[in-house]
N, C-alpha and C positions, 0 to 999 in steps of 0.2 A: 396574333391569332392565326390558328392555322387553317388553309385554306381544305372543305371541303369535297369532294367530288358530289355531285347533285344526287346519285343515288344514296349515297352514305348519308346524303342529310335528310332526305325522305325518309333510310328506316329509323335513323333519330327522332324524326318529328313525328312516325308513325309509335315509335317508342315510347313517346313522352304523352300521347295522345290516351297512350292507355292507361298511363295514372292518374288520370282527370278522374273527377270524383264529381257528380252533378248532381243537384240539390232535389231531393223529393218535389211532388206535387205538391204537398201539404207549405215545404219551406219554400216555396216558390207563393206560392199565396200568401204565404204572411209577411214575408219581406215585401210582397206588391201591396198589400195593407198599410204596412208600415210607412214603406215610401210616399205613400195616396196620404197618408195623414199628416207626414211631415212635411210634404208642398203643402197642402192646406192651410198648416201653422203658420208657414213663413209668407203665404201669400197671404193671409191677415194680419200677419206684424206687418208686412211693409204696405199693403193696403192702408194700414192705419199711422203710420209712420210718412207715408207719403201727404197724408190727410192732417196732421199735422205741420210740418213744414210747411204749405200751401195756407195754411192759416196765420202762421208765422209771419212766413212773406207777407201776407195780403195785410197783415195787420201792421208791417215794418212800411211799407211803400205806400200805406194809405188807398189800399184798393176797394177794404171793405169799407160794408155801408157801416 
């Protein structure tokens, strides 16, 4: 790889900076919707996933009444 000089790679990266494309307001909300629902999902599967096992166990090692 070849080595560059520190200004050449500034207007590279000021280059590259300007093909960025960044998501409306609108898809920016709905992806943070999205995300908020799909932690929710998985924090209920394993809420209840954890709540299982612990029942498992308690019922393997004689913990419950």
């Amino acid at each position: 790889m070849a080595k560059l000089a520190p200004l050449e790679f500034f207007k590279q990266v000021k280059s590259e900076a300007k093909k960025v494309t960044w998501p409306t307001r609108k898809e920016t909300i709905s992806s943070a919707i999205a995300v908020f629902f799909m932690v929710l999902i998985a924090s209920i599967f394993l809420f209840l996933a954890d709540q299982l096992l612990s029942l498992i166990v308690k019922f393997l090692f004689g913990l419950g009444s």
